[in-house]
DSSP file (Angstrom, degrees, kcal/mol; ACC not computed):
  #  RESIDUE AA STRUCTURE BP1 BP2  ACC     N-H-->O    O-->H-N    N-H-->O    O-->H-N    TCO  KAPPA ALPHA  PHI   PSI    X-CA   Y-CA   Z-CA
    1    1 A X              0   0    0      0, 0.0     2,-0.1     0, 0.0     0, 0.0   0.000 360.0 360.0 360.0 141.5    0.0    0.0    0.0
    2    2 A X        -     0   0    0      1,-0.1     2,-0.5     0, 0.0     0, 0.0  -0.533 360.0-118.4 -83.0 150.4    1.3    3.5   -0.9
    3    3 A X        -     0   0    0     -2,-0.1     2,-0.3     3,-0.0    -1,-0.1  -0.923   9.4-134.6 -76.1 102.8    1.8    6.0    1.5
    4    4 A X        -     0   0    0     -2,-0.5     3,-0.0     3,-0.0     0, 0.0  -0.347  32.4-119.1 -40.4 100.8    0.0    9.6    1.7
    5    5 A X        -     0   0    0     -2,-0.3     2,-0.1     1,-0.1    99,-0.1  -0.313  33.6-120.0 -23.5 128.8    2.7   12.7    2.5
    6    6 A X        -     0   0    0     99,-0.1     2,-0.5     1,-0.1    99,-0.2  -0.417  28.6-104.6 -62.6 159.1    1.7   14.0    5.5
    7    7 A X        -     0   0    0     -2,-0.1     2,-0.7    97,-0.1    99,-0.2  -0.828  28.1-140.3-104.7 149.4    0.8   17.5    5.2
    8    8 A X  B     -a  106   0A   0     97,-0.6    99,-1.5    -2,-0.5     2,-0.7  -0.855   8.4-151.5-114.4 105.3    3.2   19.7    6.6
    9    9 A X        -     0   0    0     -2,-0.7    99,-0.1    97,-0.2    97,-0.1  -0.667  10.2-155.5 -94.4  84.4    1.8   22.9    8.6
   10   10 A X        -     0   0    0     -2,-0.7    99,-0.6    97,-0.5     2,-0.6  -0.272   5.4-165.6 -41.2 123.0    4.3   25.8    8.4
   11   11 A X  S    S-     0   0    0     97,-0.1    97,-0.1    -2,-0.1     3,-0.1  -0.976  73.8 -30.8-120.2  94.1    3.8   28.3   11.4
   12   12 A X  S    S-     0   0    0     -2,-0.6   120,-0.1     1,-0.1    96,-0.0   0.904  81.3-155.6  53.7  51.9    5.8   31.6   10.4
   13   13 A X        -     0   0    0      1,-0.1   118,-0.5   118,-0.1    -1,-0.1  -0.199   4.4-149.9 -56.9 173.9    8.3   30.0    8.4
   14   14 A X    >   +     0   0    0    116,-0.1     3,-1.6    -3,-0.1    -1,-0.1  -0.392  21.9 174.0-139.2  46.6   11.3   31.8    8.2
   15   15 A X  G >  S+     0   0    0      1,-0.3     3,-0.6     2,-0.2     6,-0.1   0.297  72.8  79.6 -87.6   4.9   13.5   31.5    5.0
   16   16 A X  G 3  S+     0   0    0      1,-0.2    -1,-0.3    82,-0.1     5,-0.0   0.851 108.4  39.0 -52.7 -33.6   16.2   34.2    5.8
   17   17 A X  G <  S+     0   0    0     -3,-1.6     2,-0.7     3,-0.0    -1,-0.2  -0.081  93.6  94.9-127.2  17.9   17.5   31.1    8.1
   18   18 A X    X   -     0   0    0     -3,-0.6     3,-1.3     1,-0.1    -3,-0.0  -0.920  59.9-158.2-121.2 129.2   16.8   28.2    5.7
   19   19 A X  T 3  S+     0   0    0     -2,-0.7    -1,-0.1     1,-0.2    -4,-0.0   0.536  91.1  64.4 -96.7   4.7   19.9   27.3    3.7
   20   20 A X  T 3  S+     0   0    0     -3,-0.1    81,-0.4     2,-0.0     2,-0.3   0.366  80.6 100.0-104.7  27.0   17.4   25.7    1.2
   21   21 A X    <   -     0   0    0     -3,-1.3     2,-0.3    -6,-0.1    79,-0.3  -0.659  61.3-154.2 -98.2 148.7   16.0   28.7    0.4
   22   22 A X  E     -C   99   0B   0     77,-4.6    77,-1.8    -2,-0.3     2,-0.3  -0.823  23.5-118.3-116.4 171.8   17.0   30.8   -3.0
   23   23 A X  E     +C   98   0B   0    125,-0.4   125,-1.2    75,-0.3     2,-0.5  -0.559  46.2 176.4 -92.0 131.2   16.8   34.4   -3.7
   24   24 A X  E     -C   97   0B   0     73,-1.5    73,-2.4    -2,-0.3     2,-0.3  -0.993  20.1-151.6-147.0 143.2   14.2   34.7   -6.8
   25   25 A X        -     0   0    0     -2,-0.5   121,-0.8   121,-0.3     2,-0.4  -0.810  12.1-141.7-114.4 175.8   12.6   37.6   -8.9
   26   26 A X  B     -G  145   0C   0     -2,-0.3     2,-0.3   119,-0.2   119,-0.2  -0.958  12.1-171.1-148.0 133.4    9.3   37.6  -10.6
   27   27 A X        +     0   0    0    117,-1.7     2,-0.3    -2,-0.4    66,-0.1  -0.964  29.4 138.4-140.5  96.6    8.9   39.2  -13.9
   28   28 A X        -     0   0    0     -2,-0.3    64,-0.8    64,-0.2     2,-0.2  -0.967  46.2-134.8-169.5 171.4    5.2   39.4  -15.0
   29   29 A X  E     -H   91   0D   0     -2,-0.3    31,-1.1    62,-0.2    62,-0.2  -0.694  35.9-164.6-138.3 135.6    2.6   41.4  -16.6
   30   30 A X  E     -HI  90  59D   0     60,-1.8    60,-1.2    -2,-0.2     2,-0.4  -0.670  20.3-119.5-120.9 169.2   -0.9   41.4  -14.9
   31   31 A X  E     -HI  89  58D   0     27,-1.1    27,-1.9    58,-0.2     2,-0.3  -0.958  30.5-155.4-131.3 128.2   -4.7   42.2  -15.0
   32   32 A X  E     +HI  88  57D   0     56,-2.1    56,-1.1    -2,-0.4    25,-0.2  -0.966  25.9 161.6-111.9  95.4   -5.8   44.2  -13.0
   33   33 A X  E     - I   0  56D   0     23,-1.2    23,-0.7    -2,-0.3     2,-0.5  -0.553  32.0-132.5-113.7 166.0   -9.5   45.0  -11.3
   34   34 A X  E     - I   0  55D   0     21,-0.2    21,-0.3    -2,-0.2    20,-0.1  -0.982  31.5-113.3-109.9 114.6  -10.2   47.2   -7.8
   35   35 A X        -     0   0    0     19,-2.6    18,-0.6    -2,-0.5     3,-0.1  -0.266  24.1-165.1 -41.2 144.6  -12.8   45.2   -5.1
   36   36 A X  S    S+     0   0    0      1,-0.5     2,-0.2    16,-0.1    -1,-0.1   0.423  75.7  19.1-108.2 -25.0  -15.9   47.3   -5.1
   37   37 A X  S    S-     0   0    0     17,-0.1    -1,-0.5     1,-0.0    14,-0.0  -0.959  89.4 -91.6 106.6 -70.2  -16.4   45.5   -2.4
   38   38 A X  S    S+     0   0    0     -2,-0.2    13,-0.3    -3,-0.1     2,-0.2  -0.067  71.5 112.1 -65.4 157.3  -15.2   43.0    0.7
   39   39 A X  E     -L   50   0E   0     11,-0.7    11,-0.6    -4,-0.1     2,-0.3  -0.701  54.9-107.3 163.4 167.0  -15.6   39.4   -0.6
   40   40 A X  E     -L   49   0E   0      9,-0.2     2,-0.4    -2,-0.2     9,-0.2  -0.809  11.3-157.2-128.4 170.2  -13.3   36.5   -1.5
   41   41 A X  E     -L   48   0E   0      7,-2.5     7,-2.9    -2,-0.3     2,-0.7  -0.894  20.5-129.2-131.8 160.5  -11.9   34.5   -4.3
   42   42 A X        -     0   0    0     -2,-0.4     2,-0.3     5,-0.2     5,-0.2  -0.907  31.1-171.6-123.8 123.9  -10.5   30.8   -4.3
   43   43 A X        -     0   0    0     -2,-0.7    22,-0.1     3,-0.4    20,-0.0  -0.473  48.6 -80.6-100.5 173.5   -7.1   30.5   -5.9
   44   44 A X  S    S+     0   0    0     20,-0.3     3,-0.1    -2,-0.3    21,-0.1   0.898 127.9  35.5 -43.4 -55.5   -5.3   27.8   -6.8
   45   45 A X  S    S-     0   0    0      1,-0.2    73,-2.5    90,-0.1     2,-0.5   0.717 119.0 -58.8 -88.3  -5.6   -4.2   27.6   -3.2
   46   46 A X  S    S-     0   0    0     71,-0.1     2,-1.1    89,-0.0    -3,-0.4  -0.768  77.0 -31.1 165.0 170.5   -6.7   28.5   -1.3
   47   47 A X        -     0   0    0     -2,-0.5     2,-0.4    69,-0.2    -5,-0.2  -0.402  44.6-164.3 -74.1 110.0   -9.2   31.1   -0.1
   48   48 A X  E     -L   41   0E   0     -7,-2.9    -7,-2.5    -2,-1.1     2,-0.5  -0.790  18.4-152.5-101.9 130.6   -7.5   34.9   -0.8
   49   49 A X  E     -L   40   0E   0     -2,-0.4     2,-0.2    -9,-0.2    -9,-0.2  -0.713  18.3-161.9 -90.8 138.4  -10.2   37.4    1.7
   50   50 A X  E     -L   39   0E   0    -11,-0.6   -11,-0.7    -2,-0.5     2,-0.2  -0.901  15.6-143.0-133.6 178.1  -10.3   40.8    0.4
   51   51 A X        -     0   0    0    -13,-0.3     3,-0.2    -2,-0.2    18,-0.2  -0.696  39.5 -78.5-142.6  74.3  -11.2   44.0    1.4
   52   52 A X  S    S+     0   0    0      1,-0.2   -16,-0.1    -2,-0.2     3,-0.1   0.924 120.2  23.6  -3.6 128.6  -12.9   47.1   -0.3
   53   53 A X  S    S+     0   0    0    -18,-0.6    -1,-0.2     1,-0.2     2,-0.2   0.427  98.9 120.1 116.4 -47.3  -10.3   48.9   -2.4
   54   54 A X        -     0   0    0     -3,-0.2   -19,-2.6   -20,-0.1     2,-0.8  -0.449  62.9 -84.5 -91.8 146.2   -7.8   45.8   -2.9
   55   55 A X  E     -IJ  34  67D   0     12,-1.2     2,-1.3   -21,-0.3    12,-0.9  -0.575  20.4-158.1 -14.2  62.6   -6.6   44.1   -6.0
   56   56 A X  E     -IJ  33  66D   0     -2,-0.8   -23,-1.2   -23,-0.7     2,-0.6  -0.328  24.2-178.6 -51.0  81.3   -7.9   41.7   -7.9
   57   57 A X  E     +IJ  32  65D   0      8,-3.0     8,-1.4    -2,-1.3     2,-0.4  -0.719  23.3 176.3-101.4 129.5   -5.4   40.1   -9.8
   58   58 A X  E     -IJ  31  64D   0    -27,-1.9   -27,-1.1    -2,-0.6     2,-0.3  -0.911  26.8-157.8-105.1 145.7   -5.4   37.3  -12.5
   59   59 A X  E >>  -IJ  30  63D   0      4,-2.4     2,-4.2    -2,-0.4     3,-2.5  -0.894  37.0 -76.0-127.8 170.8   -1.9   36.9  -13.8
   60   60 A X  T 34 S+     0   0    0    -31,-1.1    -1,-0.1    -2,-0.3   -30,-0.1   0.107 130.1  51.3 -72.0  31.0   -0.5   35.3  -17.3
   61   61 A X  T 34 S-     0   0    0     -2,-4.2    -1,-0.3     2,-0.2     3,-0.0   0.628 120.8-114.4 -75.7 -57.1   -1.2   31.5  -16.2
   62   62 A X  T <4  +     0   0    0     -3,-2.5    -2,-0.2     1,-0.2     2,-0.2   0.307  67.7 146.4  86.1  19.9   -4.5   32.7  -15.3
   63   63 A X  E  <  -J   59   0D   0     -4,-0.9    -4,-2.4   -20,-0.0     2,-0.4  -0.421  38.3-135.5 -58.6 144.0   -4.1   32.2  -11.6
   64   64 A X  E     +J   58   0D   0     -6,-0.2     2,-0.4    -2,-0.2   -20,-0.3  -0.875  28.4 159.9-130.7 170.6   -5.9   34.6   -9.4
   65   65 A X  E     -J   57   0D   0     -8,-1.4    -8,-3.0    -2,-0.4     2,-0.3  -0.987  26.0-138.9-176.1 135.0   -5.1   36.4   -6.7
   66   66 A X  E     -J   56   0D   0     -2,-0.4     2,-0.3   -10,-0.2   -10,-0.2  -0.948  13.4-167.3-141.1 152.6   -6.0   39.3   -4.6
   67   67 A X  E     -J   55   0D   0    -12,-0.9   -12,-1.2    -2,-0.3     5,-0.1  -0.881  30.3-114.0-125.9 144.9   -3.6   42.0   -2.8
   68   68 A X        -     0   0    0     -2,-0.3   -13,-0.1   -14,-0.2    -1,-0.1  -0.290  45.5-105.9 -76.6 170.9   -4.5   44.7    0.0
   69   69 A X  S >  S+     0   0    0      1,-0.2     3,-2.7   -18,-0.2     2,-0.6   0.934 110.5  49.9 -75.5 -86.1   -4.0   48.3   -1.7
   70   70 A X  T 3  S+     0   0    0      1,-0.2     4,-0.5     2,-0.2    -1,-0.2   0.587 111.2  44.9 -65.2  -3.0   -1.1   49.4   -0.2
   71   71 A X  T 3  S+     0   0    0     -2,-0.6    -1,-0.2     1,-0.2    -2,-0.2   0.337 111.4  52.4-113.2  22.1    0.9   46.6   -0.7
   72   72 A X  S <  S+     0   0    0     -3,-2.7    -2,-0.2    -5,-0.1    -1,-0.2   0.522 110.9  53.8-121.0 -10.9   -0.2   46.3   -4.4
   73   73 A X  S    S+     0   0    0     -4,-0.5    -2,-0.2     2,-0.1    -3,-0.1   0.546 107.4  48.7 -57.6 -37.4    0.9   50.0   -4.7
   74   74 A X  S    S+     0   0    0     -4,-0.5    -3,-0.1    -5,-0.3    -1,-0.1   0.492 120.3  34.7 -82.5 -11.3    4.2   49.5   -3.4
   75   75 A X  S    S+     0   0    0      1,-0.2    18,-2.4    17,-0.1     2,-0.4   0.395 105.7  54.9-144.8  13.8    5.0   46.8   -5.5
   76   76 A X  E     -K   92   0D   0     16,-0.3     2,-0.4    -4,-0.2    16,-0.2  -0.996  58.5-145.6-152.4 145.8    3.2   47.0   -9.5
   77   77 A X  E     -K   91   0D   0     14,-1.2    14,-3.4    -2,-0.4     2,-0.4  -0.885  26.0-104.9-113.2 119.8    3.5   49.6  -11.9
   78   78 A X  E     -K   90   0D   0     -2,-0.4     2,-0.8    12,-0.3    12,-0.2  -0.597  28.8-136.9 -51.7 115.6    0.6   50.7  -14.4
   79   79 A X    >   -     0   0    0     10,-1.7     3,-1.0    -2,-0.4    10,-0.2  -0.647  50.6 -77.7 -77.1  99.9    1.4   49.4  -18.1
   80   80 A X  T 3  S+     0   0    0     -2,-0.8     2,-0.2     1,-0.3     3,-0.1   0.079 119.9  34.3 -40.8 147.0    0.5   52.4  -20.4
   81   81 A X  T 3  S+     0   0    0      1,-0.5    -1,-0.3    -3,-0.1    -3,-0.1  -0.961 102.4  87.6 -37.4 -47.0   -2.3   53.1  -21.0
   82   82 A X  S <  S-     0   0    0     -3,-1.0    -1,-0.5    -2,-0.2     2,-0.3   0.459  71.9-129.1  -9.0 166.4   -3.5   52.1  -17.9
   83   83 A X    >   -     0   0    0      4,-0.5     3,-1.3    -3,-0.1    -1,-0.1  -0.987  23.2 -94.7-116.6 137.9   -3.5   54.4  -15.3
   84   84 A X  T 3  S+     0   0    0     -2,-0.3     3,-0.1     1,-0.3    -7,-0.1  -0.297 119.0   9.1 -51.0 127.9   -2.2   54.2  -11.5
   85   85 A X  T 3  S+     0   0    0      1,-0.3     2,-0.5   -16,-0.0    -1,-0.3   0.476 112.8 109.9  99.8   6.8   -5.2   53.1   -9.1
   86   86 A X  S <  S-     0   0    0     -3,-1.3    -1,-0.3   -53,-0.0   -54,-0.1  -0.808  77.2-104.9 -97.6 144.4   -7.4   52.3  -12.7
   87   87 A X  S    S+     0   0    0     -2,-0.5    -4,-0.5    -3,-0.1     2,-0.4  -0.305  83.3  83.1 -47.6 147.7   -8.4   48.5  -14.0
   88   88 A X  E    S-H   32   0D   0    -56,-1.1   -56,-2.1    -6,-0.1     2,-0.5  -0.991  83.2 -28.0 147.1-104.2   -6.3   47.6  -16.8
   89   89 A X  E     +H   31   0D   0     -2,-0.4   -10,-1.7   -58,-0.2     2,-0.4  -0.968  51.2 175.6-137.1 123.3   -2.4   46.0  -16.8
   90   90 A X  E     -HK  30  78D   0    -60,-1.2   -60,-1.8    -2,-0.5     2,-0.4  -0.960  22.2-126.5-123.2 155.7    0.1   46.3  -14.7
   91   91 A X  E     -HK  29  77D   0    -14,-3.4   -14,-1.2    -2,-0.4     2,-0.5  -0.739  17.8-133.5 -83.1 141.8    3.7   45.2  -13.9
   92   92 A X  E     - K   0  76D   0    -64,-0.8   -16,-0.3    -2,-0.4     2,-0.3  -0.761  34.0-115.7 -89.1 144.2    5.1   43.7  -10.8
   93   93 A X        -     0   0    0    -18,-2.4     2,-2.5    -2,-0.5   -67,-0.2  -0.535  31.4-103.1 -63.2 131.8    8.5   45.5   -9.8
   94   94 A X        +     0   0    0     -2,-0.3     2,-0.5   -69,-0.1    -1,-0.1  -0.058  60.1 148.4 -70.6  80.8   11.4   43.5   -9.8
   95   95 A X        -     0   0    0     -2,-2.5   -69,-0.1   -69,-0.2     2,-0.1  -0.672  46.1-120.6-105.1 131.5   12.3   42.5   -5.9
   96   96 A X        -     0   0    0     -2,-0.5     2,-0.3   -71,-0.1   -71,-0.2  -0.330  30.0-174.4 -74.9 150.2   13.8   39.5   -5.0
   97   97 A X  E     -C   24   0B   0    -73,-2.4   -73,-1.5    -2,-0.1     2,-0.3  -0.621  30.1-111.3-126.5-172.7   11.8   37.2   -2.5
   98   98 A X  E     -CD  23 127B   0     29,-1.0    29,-2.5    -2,-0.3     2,-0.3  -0.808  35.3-165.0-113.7 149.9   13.3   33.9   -1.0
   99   99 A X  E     -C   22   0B   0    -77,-1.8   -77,-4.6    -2,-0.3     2,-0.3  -0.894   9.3-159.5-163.6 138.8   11.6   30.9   -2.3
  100  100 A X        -     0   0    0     25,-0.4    25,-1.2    -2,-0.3     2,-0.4  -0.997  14.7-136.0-136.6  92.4   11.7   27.3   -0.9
  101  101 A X  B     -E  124   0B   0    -81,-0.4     2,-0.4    -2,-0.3    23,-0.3  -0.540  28.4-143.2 -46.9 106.0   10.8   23.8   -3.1
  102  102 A X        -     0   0    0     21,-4.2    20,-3.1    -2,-0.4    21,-0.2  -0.610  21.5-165.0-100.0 145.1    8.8   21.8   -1.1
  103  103 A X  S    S+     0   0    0     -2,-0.4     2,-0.3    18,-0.2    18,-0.2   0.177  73.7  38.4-112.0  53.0    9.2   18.2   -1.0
  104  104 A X  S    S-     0   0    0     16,-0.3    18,-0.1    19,-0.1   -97,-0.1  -0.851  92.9 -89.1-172.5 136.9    5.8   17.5    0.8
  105  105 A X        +     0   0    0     -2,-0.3   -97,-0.6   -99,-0.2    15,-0.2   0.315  58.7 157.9 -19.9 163.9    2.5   18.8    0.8
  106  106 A X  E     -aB   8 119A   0     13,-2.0    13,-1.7   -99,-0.2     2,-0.4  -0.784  33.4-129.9 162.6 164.0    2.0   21.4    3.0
  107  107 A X  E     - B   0 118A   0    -99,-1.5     2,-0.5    -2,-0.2   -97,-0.5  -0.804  18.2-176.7-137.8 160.8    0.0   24.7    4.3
  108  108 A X  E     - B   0 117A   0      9,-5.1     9,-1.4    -2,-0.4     2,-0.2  -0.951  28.6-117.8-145.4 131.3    1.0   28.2    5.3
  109  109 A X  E     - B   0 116A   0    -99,-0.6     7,-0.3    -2,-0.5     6,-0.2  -0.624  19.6-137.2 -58.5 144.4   -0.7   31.3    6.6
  110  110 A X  S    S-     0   0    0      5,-2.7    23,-2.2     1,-0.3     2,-0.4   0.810  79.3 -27.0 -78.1 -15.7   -0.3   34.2    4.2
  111  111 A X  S >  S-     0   0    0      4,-0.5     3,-5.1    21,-0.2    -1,-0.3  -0.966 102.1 -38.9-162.1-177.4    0.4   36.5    7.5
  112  112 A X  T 3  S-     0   0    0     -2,-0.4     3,-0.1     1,-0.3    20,-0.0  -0.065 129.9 -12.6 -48.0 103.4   -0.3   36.7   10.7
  113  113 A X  T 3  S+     0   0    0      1,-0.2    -1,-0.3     2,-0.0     3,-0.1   0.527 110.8 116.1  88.5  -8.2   -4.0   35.6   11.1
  114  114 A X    <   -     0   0    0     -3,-5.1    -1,-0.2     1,-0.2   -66,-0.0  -0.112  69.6 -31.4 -95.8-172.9   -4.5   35.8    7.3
  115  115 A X        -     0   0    0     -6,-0.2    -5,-2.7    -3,-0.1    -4,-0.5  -0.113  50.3-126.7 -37.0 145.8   -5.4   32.7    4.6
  116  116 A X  E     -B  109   0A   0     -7,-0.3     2,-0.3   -69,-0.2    -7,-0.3  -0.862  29.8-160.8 -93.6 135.7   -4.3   29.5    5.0
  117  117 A X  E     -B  108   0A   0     -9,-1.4    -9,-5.1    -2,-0.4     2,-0.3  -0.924   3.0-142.9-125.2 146.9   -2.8   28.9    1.8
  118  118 A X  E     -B  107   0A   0    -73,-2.5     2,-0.3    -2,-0.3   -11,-0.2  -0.824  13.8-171.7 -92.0 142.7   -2.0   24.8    0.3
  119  119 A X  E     -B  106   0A   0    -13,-1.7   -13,-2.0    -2,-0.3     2,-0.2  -0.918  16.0-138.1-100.8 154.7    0.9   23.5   -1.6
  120  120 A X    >   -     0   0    0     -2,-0.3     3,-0.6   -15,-0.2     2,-0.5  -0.426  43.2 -81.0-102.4-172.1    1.4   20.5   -3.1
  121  121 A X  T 3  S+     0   0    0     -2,-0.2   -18,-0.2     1,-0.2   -16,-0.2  -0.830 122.6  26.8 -86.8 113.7    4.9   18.5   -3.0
  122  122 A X  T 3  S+     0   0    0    -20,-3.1    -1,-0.2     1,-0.6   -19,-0.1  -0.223  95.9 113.4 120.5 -30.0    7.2   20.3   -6.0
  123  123 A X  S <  S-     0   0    0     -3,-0.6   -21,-4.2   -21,-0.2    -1,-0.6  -0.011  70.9-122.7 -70.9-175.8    5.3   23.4   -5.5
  124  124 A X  E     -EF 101 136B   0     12,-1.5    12,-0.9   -23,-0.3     2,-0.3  -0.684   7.6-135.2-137.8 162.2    7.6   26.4   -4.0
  125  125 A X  E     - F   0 135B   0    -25,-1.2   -25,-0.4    -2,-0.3     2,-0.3  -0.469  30.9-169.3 -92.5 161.0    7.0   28.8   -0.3
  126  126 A X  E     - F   0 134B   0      8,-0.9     8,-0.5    -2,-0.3     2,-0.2  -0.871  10.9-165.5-135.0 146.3    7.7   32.3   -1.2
  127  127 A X  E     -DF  98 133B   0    -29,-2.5   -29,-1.0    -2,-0.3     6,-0.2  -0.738  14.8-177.5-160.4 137.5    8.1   35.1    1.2
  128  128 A X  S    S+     0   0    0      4,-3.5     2,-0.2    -2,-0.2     5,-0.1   0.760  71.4   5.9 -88.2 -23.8    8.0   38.2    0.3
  129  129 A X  S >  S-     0   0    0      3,-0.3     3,-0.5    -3,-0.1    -1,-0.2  -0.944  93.9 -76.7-147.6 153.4    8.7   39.8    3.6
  130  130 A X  T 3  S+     0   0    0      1,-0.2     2,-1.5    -2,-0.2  -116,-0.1  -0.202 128.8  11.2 -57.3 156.0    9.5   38.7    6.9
  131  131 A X  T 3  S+     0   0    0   -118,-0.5     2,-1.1     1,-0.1    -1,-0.2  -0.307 110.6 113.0  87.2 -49.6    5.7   37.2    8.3
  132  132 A X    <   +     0   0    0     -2,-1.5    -4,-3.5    -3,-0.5     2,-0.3  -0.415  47.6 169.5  19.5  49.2    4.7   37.6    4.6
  133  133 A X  E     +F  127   0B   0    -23,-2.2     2,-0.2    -2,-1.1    -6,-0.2  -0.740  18.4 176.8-110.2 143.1    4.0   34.3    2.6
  134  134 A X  E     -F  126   0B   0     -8,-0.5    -8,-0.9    -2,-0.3     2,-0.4  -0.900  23.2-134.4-134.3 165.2    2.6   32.7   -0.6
  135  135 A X  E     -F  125   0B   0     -2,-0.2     2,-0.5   -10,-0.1   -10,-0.2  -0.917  24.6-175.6 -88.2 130.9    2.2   29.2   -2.4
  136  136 A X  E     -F  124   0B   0    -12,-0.9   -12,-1.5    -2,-0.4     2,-0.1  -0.997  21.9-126.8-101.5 143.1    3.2   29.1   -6.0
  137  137 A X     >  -     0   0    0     -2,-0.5     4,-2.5   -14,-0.2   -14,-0.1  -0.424  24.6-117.1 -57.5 145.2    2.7   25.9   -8.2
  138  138 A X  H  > S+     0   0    0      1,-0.2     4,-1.3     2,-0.2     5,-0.1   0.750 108.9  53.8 -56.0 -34.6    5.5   24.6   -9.9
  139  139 A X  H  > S+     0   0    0      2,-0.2     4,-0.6     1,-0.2    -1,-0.2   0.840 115.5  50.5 -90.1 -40.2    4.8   24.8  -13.7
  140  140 A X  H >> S+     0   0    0      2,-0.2     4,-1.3     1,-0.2     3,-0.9   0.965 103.6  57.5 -83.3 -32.2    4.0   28.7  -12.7
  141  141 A X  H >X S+     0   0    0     -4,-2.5     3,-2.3     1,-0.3     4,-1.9   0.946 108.4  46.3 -28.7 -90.0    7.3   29.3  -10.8
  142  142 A X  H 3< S+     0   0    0     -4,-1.3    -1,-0.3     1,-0.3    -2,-0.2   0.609 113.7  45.1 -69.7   4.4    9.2   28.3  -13.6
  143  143 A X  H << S+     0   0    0     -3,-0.9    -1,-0.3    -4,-0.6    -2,-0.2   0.803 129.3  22.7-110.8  -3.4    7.4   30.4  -16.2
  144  144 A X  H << S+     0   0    0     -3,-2.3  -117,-1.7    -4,-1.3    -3,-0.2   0.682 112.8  65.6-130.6 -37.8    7.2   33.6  -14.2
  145  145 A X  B  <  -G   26   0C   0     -4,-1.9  -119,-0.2    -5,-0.5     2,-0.2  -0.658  58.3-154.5 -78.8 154.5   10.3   33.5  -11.3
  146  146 A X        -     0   0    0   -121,-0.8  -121,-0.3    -2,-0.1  -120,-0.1  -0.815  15.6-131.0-140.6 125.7   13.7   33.5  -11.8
  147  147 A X        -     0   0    0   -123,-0.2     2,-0.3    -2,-0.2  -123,-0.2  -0.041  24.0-141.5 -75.0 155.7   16.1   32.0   -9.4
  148  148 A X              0   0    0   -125,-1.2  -125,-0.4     1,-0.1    -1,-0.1  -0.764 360.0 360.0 -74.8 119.5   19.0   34.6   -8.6
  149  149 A X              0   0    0     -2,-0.3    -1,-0.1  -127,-0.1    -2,-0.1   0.323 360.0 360.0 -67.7 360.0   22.8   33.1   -8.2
């Protein structure tokens, strides 16, 4: 009989201190909507909560995602025409994150108190900031990160 991975519950990982962690950038061009508003949406990983205001994003998998306004302000650039704080296209800036290959299933808060987000075994941790965490799937990792030397 085969054995199920246990799933493996991350409590505030910490990849500043994990020497399997890499340095990574993400380079990709997004669609963009504004919450009119509170309500939530089911991602790939999991249930993302939003807030009046916040980000709707689907990005070129076609993954979706949503990000509170100020930290979707800080961190994506309007693709002309668009306009800042308008629907349309944006760019993510390029900041290196830490990113982790997991090799077991496993679930993560995205911050303190926020979604529980799933991964599957192959799939990657990110964090973008300390307390600050996401799942990515593997096939999108490699088409939208790249790790840093």
């Amino acid at each position: 009989m085969d054995s199920v991975p246990s799933l493996l519950a991350l409590d505030k990982p910490d990849l500043t201190t994990d020497p399997d962690a890499r340095r990574a950038a993400k380079d990709e061009r997004v669609a963009v909507e504004f919450a009119d508003r509170a309500g939530e949406l089911v991602s790939a990983v999991g249930v993302n909560r939003y807030s009046l205001g916040d980000a709707l994003i689907t990005g070129s998998t076609g993954d979706r995602w949503c990000v509170s306004r100020d930290r979707f302000d800080a961190k994506y650039d309007p693709v002309p025409p668009t306009a800042r704080g308008g629907a349309g296209t944006y760019a993510n800036r390029p900041v290196v994150v830490l990113a982790k290959r997991m090799s077991q299933p496993f679930t993560v808060a995205r911050s303190a108190g926020g979604d529980l987000l799933r991964g599957a075994a192959g799939d990657w941790l990110v964090q973008y900031a300390p307390g600050d965490h996401g799942v990515v799937e593997q096939t999108r990792f490699a088409r939208v990160y790249r790790l840093i030397a």
